[in-house]
C-alpha positions as CSV (number, residue, x, y, z in Angstrom):
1,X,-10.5,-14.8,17.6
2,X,-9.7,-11.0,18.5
3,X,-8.0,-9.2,15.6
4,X,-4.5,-8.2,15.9
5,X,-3.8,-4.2,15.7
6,X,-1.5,-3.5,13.3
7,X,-1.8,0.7,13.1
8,X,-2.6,2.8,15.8
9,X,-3.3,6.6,15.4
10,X,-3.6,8.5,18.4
11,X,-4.3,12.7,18.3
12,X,-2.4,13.0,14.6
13,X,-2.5,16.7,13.7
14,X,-0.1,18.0,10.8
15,X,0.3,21.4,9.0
16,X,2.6,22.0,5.7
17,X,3.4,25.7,5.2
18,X,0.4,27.0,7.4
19,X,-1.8,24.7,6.1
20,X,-3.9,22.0,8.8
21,X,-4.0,19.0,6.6
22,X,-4.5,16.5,9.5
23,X,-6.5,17.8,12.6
24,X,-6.6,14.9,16.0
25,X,-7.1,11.9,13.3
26,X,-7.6,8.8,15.5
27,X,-7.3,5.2,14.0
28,X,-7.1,1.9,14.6
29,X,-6.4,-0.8,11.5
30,X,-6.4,-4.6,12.3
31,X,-4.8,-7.4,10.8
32,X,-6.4,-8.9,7.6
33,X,-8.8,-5.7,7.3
34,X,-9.0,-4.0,4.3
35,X,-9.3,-0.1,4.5
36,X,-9.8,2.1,2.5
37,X,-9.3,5.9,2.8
38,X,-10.7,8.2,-0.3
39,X,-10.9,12.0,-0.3
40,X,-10.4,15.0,-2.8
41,X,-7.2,15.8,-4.6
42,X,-5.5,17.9,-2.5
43,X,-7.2,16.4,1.0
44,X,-3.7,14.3,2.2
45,X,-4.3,11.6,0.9
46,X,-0.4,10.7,0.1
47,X,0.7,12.4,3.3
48,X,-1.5,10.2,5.0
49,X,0.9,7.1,3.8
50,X,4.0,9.3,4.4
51,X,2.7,9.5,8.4
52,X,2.6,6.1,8.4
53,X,5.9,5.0,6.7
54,X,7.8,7.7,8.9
55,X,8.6,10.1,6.5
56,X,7.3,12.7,7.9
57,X,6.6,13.4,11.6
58,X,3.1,14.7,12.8
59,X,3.0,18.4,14.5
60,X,1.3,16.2,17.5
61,X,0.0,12.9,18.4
62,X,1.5,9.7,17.4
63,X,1.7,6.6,15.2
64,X,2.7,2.9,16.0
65,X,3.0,0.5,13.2
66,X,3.9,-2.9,14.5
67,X,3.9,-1.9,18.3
68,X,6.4,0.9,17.3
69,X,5.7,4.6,17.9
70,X,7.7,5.0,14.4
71,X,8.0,8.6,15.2
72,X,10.3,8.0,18.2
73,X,12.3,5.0,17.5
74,X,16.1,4.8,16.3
75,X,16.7,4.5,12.3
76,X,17.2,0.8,12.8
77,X,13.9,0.1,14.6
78,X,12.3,2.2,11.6
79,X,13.9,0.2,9.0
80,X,12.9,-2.9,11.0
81,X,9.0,-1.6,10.4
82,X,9.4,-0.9,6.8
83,X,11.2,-3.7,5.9
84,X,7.6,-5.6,6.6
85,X,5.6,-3.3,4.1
86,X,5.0,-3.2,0.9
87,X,4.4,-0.1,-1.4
88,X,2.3,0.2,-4.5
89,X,3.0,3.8,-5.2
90,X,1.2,6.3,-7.8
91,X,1.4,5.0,-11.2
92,X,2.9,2.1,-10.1
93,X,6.5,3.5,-10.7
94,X,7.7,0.2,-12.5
95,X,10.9,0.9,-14.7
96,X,10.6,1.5,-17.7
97,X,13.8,-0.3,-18.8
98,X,13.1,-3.7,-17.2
99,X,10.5,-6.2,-18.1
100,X,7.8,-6.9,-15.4
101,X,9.7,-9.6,-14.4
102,X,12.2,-7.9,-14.2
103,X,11.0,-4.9,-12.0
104,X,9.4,-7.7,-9.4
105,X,12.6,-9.5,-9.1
106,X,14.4,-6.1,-8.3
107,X,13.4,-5.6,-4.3
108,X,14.5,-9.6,-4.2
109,X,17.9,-9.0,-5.9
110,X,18.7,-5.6,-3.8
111,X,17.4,-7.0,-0.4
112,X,17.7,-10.8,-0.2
113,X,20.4,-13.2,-0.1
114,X,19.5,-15.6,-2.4
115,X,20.0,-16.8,-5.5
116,X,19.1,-14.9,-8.6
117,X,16.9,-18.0,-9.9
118,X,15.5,-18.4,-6.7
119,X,14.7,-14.7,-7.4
120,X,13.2,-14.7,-10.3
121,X,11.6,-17.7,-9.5
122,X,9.7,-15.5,-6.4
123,X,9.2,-12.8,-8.8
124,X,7.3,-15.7,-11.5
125,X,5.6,-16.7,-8.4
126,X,4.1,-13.3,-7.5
127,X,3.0,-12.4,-11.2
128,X,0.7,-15.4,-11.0
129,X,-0.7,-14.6,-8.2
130,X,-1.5,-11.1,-9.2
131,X,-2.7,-12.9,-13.0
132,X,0.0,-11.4,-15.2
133,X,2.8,-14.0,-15.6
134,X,1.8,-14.5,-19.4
135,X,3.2,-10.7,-19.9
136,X,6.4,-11.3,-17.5
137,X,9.0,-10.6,-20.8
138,X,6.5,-7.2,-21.9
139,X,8.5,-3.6,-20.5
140,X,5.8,-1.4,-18.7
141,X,5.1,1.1,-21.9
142,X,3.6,-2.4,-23.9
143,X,1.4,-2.6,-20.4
144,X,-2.2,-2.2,-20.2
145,X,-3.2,0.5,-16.8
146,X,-4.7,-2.9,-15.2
147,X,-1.9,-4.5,-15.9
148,X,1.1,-2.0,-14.5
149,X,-1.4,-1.9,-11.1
150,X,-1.0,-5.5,-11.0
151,X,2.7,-5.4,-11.6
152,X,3.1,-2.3,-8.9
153,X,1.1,-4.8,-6.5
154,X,3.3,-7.9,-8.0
155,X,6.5,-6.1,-6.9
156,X,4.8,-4.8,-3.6
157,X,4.2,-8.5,-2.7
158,X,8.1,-9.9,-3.6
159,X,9.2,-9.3,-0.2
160,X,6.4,-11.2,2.4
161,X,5.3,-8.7,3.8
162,X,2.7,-8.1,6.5
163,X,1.2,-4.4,5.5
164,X,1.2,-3.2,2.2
165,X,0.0,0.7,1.7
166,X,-1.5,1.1,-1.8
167,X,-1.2,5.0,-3.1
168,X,-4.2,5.3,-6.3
169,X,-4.2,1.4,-6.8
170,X,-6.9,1.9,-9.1
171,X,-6.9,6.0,-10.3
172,X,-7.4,5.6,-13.8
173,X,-9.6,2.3,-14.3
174,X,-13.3,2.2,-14.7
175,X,-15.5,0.2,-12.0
176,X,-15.1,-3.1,-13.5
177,X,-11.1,-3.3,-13.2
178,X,-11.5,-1.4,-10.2
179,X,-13.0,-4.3,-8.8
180,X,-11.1,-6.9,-10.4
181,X,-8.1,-5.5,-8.3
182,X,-10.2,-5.1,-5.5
183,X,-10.9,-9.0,-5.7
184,X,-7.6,-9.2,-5.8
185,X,-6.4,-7.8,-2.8
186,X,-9.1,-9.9,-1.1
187,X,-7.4,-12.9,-2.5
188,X,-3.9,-11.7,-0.6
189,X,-6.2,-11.1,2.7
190,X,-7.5,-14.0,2.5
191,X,-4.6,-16.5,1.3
192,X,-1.3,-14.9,2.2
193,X,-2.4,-12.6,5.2
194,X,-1.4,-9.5,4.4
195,X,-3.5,-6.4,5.5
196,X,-3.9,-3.5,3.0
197,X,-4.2,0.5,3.4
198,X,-5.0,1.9,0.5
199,X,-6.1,5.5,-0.8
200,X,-7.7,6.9,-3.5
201,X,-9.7,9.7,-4.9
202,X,-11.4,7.6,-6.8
203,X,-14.4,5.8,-4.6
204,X,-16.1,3.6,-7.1
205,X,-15.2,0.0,-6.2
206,X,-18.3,-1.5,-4.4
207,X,-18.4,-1.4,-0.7
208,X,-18.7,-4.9,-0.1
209,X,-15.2,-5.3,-1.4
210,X,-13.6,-3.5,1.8
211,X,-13.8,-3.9,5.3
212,X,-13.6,-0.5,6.6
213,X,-13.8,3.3,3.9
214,X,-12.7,6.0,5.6
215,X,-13.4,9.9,3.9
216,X,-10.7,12.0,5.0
217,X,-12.3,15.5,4.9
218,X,-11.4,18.9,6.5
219,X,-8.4,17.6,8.4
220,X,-10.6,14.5,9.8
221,X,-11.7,10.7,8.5
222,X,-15.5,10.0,9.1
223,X,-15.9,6.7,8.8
224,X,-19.0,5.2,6.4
């Protein structure tokens, strides 16, 4: 069955105060398809995700997420897109005055309509699926670094969504936890559908755990 294109990048240049971080990228990422895009500190790597989420707008060339050049729709087609992807930011950004279950129940009890056991039954839900429910009541400082990635990607997850984009999901962990998470996300792929993008300057999970690496490198992304 043909793959479903969820990103398209077409001719993406962009330059930050004189500087060409991005020079004619052109990209296509499909539905269930794991990516992953590494390059040096410094390379774009986090404006990379910004061009994607609409953030920022590219000095040429466009973006469609969903069908939607994202670049040239109204706010409310934009917030449309967005409201079907997840983020796992740097650090993982949980608060540090809320348990984990807590923090994962947040996007539920801001966004959805429901009933505040039904959300924190969701958020119970999504620890176990990420392996962390036994530390639902911990606050993120009594967290291991495995464990706050998992609770990033718990949170990430609350909502259903379709894409999630994954910003150092595993900067900081050695090659076994590195791959631990990187099983993990093929467990989502596999089970609940959802495609990930993730960056990182950190490249040592094994290949076999991603569909697709891209090295972003003088403005470009060579694929390996």
């Amino acid at each position: 069955m043909k793959k479903k294109k969820l990103i398209h990048i077409e001719n993406v240049a962009f330059s930050f105060n004189g500087r060409t971080l991005f020079d004619r990228l052109n990209l296509d990422i499909f539905q269930r398809e794991i990516f992953l895009l590494v390059g040096k500190s410094g390379s774009g790597l986090t404006t990379f995700l910004r061009l994607l989420s609409g953030l920022i707008k590219p000095t040429e060339g466009r973006v469609e997420v969903f069908n939607v050049d994202i670049h040239n729709s109204s706010q409310h087609q934009l917030m449309k897109v967005r409201q079907r992807i997840g983020f796992v930011f740097q650090h993982s950004a949980l608060l540090n005055n809320m348990t984990l279950l807590e923090n994962v129940a947040l996007p539920l009890r801001y966004h959805m309509n429901i009933k505040e056991k039904d959300c924190y039954d969701i958020a119970r839900e999504k620890l176990r699926f990420t392996g962390i429910e036994e530390y639902k009541n911990e606050l993120p400082a009594q967290l291991s670094e495995e464990c706050l990635k998992r609770g990033g990607l718990a949170r990430a997850l609350a909502l259903e969504p379709e894409l999630i984009f994954c910003d150092e999901l595993t900067s900081g962990l050695g090659k076994y936890h590195s791959n631990c998470i990187f099983n993990l996300i093929e467990k989502l792929t596999e089970e609940k559908g959802i495609t990930p993008v993730i960056v990182s300057h950190d490249s040592i999970v094994d290949n076999k755990l991603v569909d697709k690496i891209g090295v972003l490198r003088n403005g470009s992304i060579e694929m390996n």
